[in-house]
N, C-alpha and C positions, 0 to 999 in steps of 0.2 A: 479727217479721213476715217472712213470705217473700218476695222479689223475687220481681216477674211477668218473665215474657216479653215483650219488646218489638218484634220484627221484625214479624208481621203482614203487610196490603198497604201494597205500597212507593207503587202512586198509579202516576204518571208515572215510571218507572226510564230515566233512561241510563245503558247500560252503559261502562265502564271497562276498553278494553284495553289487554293491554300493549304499549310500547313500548321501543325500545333505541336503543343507541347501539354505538361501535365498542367501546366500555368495558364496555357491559351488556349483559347478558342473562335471559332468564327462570328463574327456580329451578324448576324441577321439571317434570309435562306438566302438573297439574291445579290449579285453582286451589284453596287452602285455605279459603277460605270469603270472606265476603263482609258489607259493610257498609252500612245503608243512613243517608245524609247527608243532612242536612233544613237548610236555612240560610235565615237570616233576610236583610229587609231592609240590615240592620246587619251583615253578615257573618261572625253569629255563628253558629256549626254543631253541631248536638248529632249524635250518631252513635248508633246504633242496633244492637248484637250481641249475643247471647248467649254466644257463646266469645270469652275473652278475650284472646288473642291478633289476632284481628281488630279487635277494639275498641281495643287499645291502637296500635297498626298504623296504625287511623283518626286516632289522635289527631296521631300523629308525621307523619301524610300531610297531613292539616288543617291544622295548626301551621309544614309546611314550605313549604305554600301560602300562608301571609300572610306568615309573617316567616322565611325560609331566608337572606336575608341575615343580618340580625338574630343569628339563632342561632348562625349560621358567627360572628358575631364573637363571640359569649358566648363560644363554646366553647372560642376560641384565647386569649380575656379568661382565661378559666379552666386551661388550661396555662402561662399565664404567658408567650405567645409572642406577645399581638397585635401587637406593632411591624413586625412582618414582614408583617404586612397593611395596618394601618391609618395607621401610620408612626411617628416619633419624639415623638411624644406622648405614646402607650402605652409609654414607656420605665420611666416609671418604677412603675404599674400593674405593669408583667413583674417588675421587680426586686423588689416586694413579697407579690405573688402565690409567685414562686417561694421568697423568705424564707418567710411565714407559710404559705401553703400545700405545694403534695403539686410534687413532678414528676413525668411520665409514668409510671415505674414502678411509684412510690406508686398513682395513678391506678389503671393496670391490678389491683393487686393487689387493691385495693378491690372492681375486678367477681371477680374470681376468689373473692374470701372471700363474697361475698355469696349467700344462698339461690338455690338453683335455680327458686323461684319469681320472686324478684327480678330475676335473670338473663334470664328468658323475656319479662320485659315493657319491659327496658331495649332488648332484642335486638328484640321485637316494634315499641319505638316508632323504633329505627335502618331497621329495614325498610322503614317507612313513609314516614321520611323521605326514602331514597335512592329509595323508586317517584317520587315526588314530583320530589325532584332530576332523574331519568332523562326523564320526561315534560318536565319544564322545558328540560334540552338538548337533548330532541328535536324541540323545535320553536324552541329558538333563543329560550326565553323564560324565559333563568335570568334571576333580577333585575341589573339595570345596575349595579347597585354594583361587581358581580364585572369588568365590564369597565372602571369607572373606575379601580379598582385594580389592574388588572390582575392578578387575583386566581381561580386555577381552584381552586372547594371541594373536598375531598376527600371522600369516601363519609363518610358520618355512621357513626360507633360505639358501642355502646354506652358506652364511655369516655369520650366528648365527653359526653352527659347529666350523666355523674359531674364531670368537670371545670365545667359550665355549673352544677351544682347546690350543690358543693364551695364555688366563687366567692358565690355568693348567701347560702347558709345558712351557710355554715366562716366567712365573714370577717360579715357584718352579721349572721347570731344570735344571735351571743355579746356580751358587753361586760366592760368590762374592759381591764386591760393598761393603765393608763396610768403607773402607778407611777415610770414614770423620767417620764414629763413633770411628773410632783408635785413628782420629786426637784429638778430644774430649778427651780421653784418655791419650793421652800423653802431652796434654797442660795443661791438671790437676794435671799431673805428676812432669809437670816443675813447677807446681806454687805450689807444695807440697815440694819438693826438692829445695834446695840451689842450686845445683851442677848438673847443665841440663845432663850429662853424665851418674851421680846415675839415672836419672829419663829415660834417654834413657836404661840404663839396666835393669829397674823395667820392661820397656813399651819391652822389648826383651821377657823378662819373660813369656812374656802371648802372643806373635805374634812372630812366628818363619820361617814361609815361606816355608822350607824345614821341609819331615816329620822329627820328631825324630827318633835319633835310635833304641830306643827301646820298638819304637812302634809297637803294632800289625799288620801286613799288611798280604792282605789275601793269597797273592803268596809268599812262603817262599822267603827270602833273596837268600837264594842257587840256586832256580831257577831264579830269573829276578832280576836285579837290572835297574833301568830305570832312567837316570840323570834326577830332573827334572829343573835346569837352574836356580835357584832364590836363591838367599842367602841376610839374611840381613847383607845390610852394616856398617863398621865401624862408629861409630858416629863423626869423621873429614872429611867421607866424604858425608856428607849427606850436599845436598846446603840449602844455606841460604836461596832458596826462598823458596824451600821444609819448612823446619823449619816454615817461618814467615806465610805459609798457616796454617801451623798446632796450630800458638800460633789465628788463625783469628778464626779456627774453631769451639772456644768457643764461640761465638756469631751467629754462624751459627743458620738461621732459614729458617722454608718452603718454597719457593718459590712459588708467587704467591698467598697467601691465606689471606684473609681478618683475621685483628688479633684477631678477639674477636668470631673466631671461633678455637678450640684448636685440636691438632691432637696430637693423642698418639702412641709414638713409632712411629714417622714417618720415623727414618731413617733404620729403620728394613722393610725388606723386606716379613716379617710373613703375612701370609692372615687375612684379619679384616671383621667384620660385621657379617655378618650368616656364613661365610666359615673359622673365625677363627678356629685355632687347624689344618687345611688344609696345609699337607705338602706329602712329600717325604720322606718318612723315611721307613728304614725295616730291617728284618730281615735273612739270610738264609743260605741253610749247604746243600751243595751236594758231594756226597760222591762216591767214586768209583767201579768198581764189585769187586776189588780185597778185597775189606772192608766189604760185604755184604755177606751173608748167601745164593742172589738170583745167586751170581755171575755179576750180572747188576747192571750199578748204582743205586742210588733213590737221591730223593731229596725233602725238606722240606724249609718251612718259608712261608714269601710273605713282601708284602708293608705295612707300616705303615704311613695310609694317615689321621689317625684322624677318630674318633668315630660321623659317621653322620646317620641321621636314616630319610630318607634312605642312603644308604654308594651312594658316587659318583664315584664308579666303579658300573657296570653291566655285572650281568652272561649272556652268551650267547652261543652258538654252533652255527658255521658256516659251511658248507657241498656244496661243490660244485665251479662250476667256481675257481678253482687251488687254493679254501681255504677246510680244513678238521682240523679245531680249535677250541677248544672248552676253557673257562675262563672270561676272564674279558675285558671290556671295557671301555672309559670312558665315561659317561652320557655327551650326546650331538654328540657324537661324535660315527662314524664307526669302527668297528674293534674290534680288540684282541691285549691288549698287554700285558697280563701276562697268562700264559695256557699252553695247553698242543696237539700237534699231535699226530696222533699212532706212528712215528717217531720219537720224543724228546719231552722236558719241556724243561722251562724255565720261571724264577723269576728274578726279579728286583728290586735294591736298589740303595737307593739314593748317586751319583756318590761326588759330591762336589766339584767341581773344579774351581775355580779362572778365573769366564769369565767376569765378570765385573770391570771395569776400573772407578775410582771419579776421573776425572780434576776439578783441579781449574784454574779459569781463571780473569785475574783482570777487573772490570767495570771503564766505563768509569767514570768520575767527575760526569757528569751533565745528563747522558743518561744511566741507570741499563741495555738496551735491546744493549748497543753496548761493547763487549769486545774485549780483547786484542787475539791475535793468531799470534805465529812466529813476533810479532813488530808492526801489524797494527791492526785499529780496524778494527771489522767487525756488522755485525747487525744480531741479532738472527732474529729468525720467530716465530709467536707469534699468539694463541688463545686464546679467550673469550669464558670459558662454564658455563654454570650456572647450577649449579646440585638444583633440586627440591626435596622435600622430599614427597613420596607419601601423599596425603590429605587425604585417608581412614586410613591411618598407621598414622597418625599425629591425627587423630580426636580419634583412639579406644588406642590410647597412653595418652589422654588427654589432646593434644594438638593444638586447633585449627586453632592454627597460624603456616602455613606450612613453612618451613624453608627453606631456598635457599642459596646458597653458591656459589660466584662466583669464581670460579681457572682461573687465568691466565697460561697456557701451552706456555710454553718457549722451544724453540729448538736449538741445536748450528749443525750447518752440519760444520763439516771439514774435507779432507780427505777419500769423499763419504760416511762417517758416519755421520747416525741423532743419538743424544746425548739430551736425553733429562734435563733439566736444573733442579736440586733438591734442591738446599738450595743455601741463600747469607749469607752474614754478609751485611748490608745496610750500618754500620758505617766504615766499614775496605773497601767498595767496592769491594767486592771479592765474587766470584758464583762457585757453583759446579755442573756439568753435570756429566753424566754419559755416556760412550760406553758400547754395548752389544756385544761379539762375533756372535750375533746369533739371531740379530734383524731383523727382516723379512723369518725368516727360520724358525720358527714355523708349518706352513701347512706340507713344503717339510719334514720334520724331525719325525710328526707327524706320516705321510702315510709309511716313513721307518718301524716304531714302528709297528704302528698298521696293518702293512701287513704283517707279521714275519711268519704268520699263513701259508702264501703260499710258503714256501719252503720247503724244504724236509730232509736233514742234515747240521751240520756242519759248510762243504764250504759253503753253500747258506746261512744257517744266520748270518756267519760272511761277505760274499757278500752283503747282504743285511742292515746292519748297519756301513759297511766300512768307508764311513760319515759319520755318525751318529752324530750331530754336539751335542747333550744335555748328561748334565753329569749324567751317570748312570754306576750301575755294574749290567750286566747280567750274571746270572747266570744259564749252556745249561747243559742238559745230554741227551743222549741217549743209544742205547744198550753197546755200547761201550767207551763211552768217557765222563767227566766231560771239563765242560770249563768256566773260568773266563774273561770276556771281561769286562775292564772300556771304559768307553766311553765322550766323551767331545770334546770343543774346545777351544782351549787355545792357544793364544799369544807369541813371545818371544817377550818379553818386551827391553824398555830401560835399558841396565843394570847399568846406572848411576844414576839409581835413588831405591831411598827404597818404594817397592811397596805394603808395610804396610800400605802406605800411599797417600795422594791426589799427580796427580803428576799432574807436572806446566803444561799448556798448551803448554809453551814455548818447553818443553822436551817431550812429550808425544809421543810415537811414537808406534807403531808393527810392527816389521822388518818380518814376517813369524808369518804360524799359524800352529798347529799340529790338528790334525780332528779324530773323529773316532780311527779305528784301528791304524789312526798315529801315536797317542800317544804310540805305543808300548808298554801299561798297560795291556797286556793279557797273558795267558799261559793254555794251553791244560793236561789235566794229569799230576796235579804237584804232587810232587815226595810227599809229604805227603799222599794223597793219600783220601784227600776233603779239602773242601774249606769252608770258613765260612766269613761271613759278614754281619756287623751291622752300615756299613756307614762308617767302617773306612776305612783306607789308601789302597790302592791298592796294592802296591809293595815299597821295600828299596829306599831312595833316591826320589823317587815323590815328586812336588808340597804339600806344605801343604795348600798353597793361603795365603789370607788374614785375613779369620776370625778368631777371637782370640780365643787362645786356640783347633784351631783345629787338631787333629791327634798329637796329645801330647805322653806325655810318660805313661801314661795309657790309656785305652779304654773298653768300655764294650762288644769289641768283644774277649775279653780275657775269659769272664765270656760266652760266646758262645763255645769258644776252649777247656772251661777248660772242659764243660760236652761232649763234641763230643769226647776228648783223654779216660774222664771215660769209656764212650761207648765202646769205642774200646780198651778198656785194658780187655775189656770182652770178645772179640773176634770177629766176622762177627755181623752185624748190622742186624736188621731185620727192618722192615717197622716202627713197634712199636719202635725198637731204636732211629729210625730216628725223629719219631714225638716224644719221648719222651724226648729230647736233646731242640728240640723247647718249651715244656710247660715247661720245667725246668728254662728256662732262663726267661721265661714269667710271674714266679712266687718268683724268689730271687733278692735281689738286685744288681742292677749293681752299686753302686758306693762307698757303704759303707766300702765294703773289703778294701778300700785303705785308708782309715782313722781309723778304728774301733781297729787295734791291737796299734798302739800308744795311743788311749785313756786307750784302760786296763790298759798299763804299766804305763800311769800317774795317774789313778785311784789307782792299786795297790801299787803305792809307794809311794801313800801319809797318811800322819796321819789322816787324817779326814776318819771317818770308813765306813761316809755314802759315798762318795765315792769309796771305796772303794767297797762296795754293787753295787754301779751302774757298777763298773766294771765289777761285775761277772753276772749281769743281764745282760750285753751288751755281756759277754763270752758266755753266755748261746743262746743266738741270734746268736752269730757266728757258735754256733757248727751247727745250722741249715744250714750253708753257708746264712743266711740273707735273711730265706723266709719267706715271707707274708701269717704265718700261724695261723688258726681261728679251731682247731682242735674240739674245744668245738661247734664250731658253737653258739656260744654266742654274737655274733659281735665284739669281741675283738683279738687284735693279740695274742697270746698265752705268748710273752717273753713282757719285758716292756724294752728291749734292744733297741726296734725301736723308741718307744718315744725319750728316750735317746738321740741315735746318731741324731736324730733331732734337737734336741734343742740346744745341745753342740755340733754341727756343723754350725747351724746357729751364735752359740755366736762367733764360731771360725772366722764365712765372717766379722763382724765385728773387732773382735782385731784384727786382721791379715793385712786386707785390709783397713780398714775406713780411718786410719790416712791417706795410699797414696793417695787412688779412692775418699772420699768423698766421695758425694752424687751417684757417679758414682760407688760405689761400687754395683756388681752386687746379687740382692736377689737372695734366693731360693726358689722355687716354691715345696712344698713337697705334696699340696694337687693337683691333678691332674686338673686342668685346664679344662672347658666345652670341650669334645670333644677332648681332648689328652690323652694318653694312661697311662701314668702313672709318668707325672713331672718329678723330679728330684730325684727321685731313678729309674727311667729308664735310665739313661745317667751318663756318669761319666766326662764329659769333666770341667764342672765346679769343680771339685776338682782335674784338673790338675793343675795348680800353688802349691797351699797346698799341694799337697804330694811333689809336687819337691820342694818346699820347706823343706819339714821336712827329704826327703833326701838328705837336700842337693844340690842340682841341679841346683838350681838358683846362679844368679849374684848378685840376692841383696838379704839382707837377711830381707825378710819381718816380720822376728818376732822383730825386732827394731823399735824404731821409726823412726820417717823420719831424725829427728834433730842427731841421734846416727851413729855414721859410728865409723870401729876401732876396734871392738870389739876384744877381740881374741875368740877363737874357744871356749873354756870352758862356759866363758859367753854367747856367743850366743846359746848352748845347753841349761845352765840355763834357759834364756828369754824363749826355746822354752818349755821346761819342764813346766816353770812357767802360758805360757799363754794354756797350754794345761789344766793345774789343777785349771786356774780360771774359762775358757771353761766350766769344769764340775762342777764347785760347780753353776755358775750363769746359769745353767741351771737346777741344781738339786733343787735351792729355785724355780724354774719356777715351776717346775714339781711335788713338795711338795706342792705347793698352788694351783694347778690344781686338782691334786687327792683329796686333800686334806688326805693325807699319807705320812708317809715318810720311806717307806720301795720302793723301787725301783721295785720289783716284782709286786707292784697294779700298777705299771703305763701302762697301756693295754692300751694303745688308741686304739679308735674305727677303726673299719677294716677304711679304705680309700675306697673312692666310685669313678668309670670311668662314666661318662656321656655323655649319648649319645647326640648329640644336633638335634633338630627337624628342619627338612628343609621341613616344610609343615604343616597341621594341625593332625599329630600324638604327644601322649603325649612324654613327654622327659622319656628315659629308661636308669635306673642306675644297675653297674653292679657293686662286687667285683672288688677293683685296679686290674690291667691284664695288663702283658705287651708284649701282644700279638698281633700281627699281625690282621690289617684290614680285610684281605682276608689271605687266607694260604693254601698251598696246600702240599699233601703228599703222593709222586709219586715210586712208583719202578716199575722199566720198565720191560717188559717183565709178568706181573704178573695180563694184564689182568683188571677188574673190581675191583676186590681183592686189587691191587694196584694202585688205584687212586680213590682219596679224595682230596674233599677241600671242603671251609666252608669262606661263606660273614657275616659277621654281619651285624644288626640284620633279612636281609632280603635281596631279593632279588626285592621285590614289595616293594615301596612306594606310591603306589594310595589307595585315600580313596573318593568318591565320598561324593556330598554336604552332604547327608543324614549321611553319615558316620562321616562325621566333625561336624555337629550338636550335634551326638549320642554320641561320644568318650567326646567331651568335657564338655559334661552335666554328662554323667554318670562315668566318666574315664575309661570306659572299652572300648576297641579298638579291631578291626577284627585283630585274632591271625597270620593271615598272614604278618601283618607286623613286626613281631619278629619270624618267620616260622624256622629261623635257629639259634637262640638267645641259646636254650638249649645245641645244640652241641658246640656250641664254649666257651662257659662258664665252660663245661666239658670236654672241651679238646677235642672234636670228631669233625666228619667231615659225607657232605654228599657224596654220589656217584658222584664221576666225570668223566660219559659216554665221551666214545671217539671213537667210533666205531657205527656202524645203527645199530648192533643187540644190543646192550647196551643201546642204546639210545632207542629202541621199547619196553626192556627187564622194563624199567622205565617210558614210557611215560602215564600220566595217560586224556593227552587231546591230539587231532589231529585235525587240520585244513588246508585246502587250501587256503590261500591268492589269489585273485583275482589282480595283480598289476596293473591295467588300472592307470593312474595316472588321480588326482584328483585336480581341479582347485580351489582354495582357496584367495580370494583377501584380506579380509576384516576379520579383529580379530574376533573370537567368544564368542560370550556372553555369560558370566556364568548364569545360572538361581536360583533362590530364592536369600530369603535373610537370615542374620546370626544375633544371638543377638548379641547387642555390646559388651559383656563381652565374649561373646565366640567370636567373632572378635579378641578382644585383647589378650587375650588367643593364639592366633594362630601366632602373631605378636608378642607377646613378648618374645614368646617360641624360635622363630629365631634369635633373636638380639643376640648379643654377650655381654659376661661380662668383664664389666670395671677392669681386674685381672691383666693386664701385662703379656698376656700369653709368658715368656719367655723359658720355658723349650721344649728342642728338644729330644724328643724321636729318 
């Protein structure tokens, strides 16, 4: 099908002249052409060009208008330098950035290698930006952030896109690399255990390589089964030198960092600093006509990227030059990659595949920079950076002594891969790097993504993510057809070694890589008849990878499945079905169901009566299916069953695990973390061990101790009976001296609160726990306006100009614009998602012409006035992140 022409009559045009500053000027006499801007209520803006140059122009001018602070901190997020803006919080975000990722040079080289088409539209959306910028200091209305930081942006580059895109897609698309924190693991295991073989089947328990069988996967077993190649091996034949990495890698630490600066969680790959909570994660359920009431498919969900305010996706509508797309994109960066055509949707969740590789490699005696590879030594490559802590964010912190932290950046090339170097043990001589399948394919991989907009069916967006080298599940409908594409790049590995774990240098190999659609993880119209996924397995037999615990023998897309089969045991789906299948899940728990009916029955069979009472409290909770319900609207949850299962689940991480894991036993996070959606009753991965254990499933039986092996079958029932009913007494004294009650019915804890985190000088905004989707959209095709909806949290603007960052933080009230769509998603609703020029006129409540002349910008702009110091700090502290361990993955 041919793309139309969109420009037409503009309506009402105001025009758009240029302005300048001491710094700017205009490029050229004539203007290049011109855009016409249509913006909703909601401040969402589709743009309107037939040359693409102008269009993409528009997008980087539109995007610099809501969120240019925003951006400006992605983009130094993404060089590895934000401490120098935002302060010594991002200290250690720079140290890891600059470890796993690119430095500026890398950066630059990436635009140079890149097509000359891709070049014109990185350059086209810099252009846009700096008109943007230039307009803003010309009237002295750059956003206030830049003067509480005292912080002058620099012209926008095509390079900052790459760095803001790099940070996004380089570090959360891929998964993997956790190998040394397994190694950790299992040498804690062996020094827990007698009998290294008991500790190799504790350390199976929880890392299994291939999915389970009776896992959730979102393509039925009957239609795809897909080998994927990895099994763990025997413990006789796992090599010795494998083994003695693993006994080193309890001594493993940072590479390169001065010691009496500390890093937390460093060998987690999780975003830290202002961008903690920042992930991939999501939700979604696309369904077929033959299921629907319209006869057409529909489809619902979105991503689950963390509660930012402003969010770092942006709405936009693109029209023209072979795009007609309207959705989301991601700040800093061009394009659409989650949205909708008058021709299909499509959403996206996070894929999880096993693309990063931890070698260990031995250090020389006398020289840590020369290691061993294949028998000889060889010489890393090595930088010197010193990260600065901004001096304004040091001074309204309290602290006038700016703080600098020097990293040494270690690299190992072998095999035309750069590896970059992450942890030694100094005493053992032994270093861990890391390979990427997909190091330097950031840009190219990106521009697949974020062009998806310009094709037309099907063939063309499975054509166009064919590569697709980052791991995702895309999720397509159109008039006719639902379709699940996982996507990734994956390795066949060494299969003589256990890739749970670091593998020796000496061994390390990839014989072949599977890419995109390679992976044969997709399927058109599966015989169910929709499709759901919350991050788990893709199909029977796939990769589990490395990470522990992942794709287990439960999943919380089972709690997705179960209300999509209620759905449709009612008959054909309507729009309302389909989104109501989404807040359902958004609102019960995902992980409880698999623990909570063995409590009752050790509650009800035991003599203790209070006990027993908590039983039928936590029954009482069940019969809700485990929602997060405040019926009174009192701020309490209505059953004190959720207390409960908390606390006598947490008693459970410890008897259960302590004695093997030690200090390595992993917490639960049950209050939702700044900026994460809903902890650990969003996810159910961590009480995979524990149910397999209490049915049985495991190799070791973690309700012994470590010193206990032997048991027969009946005892080990008793131990499990037994630590199930001290579980709940040592949580019922918790919960008796909290209330100060002992009736199990007062124990209401108060609702759970989602936090938004401020990435500028807006206040922080909390919401009811929600375990809903960042963005969400809720489409049936063919249905018109009527049928299509979606909805950003809490905004689609986050500009507040100086005066406005003064006003908010003196008085706490803030322009309602930046929470403009907070009400509907909090209630379940959505706004209008135009996808058509009469739809988009039918809403547009502003029009403008863009003038594109492009604008010469050399030299950073200066933000004007100045801030008191308490609202400085205020604006700075609001961005830092909390010291909590955010480990839970929605």
């Amino acid at each position: 099908m041919k793309r139309r022409a969109f420009l037409g009559s503009a309506g009402s045009i105001v025009g758009a002249g240029l302005l300048s500053t001491g710094t700017a000027s205009a490029g050229g006499n004539d203007p290049l052409g011109s855009v016409e801007i249509r913006t909703d209520e909601h401040n969402v803006s589709h743009l309107y060009s037939d040359d693409l140059y102008d269009l993409v122009f528009a997008n980087g001018y539109v995007q610099a208008r809501d969120r240019l602070f925003e951006m400006d901190a992605l983009r130094h997020v993404g060089y590895g330098d934000s401490a120098e803006v935002i302060g010594e919080a991002q200290l250690q975000s720079d140290i890891e950035v600059r470890r796993d990722l690119y430095n500026e040079e890398e950066i630059k080289r990436q635009y140079e290698n890149a097509s000359e088409r891709t070049q014109q539209i990185l350059e086209a959306f810099a252009d846009g930006v700096n008109r943007k910028m230039v307009e803003m200091g010309a009237s002295a209305q750059l956003p206030g952030e830049f003067t509480a930081l005292a912080h002058a942006p620099e012209p926008w580059k095509p390079e900052d896109s790459i760095a803001a895109l790099s940070y996004m897609i380089g570090r959360f698309g891929i998964g993997g690399g956790t190998e040394l924190d397994n190694a950790r693991t299992l040498a804690r295991l062996r020094k827990s255990f007698d009998d290294d073989r008991e500790a190799y089947k504790a350390f199976g328990d929880r890392n299994w390589l291939r999915i389970r069988d009776n896992h959730y996967t979102s393509i039925p077993k009957e239609d795809l089964t897909v080998d994927g190649g990895e099994d763990v091996l025997p413990y006789d034949d796992v090599s010795e030198e494998q083994f003695r990495y693993v006994d080193a890698a309890l001594g493993a630490e940072p590479w390169g960092i001065e010691k009496d600066f500390s890093l937390d969680e460093w060998l987690s790959r999780d975003a830290k600093g202002a961008m903690s909570g920042f992930k991939f994660g999501s939700n979604a359920l696309i369904v077929d006509g033959e299921h629907t009431e319209t006869g057409k498919p529909m489809l619902a969900g979105g991503p689950q990227m963390g509660y930012f305010k402003p969010p770092v996706i942006h709405q936009i509508g693109l029209h023209g030059a072979g795009f007609d797309v309207t959705g989301t994109g991601v700040v800093g960066t061009p394009g659409v990659i989650i949205g909708r055509t008058p021709e299909f949707t499509w959403t996206v969740t996070s894929g999880r595949d096993d693309q990063v590789d931890t070698i260990a490699v031995d250090l020389h005696p006398d020289d840590k920079h020369r290691y061993k590879w294949n028998g000889e030594w060889h010489e890393m490559t090595t930088e010197t950076v010193k990260h600065r802590a901004s001096i304004p964010a040091s001074i309204v912190n309290g602290d006038p002594d700016v703080r600098i932290v020097e990293q040494e950046v270690a690299r190992i090339e072998e095999d035309g891969a750069v590896m970059p170097v992450v942890a030694w043990n100094p005493d053992e001589r032994v270093a861990w790097c890391q390979r990427t399948t997909t190091r330097y394919e950031e840009l190219e991989g990106a521009f697949m993504w974020a062009t998806l907009g310009k094709r037309d069916d099907l063939d063309g967006f499975k054509e166009q993510i064919s590569e697709f080298p980052f791991t995702f599940n895309f999720h397509y409908i159109d008039d006719e057809n639902i379709s699940f594409i996982h996507t990734g790049k994956v390795p066949d590995r060494n299969s003589s070694l256990d890739h749970r774990l670091p593998a020796p240098g000496s061994a390390h190999e990839w014989n072949g890589m599977q890419v995109g659609l390679g992976l044969g993880t997709h399927y058109t119209n599966p015989s169910r008849g929709y499709v759901v996924n919350w991050n788990n397995g893709p199909c029977a037999e796939w990769r589990a990878g490395d990470k522990s615990r992942n794709w287990g023998s439960i999943h919380r897309a089972e709690l997705l499945d179960q209300y999509t089969q209620q759905a449709l045991d009612d008959g054909p789906l309507s729009l309302d079905d389909v989104e109501g299948v989404i807040d359902s899940v958004s609102i019960h728990d995902a992980a409880a169901s698999y623990t909570v009916p063995a409590l009752i029955k050790a509650g009800k069979n035991s003599d203790d009566r209070q006990l027993q009472a908590m039983a039928a409290e936590i029954e009482t909770w069940k019969e809700t299916n485990y929602e997060w319900r405040d019926e009174n609207d009192n701020g309490h949850y209505d059953s004190g069953g959720m207390a409960i299962w908390e606390e006598t689940r947490r008693e459970l991480q410890s008897l259960v695990f302590s004695d093997e894991l030690g200090e390595q036993t992993p917490s639960l996070t049950f209050e939702p973390p700044q900026a994460r959606h809903a902890g650990d009753h969003g996810n159910a991965e961590q009480d995979t061990v524990l149910v397999d254990a209490l049915a049985g499933r495991t190799t070791h039986s973690w309700f012994e101790d470590v010193d206990e092996r032997g048991l027969s079958t009946a005892e080990r029932k008793r131990r499990q009976r037994s630590t199930l009913t001290e579980a709940l007494q040592r949580a019922g004294h918790t919960l008796e001296d909290r209330y100060g009650s002992a009736d199990p019915a007062n124990w209401q804890r108060d609702v759970r609160q989602s936090t938004f985190r401020s990435l500028g000088g807006s206040t922080q905004t909390t919401i009811d726990m929600i375990n809903r989707a960042t963005y969400n959209q809720a489409i049936a095709m063919g249905e018109g306006l009527d049928g299509s909806k979606h909805v950003l949290a809490p905004s689609n603007t986050g500009y507040l100009s100086f005066g406005e960052v003064l006003s908010t933080r003196i008085s706490g009230d803030e322009p309602a614009r930046l929470t403009e769509q907070l009400d509907e998603y909090v209630n379940f609703d959505y706004i209008p998602h135009p996808y058509t020029r009469k739809q988009v006129e039918q809403l547009a409540v502003k029009e403008q012409t863009l003038r594109t002349a492009k604008t010469s910008l050399n030299d950073p702009i200066q933000p004007s006035g100045t801030l008191p110091t308490d609202v400085k700090r205020d604006v700075v502290s609001d961005m830092q992140t909390e010291k909590d361990g955010n480990k839970s993955e929605e």
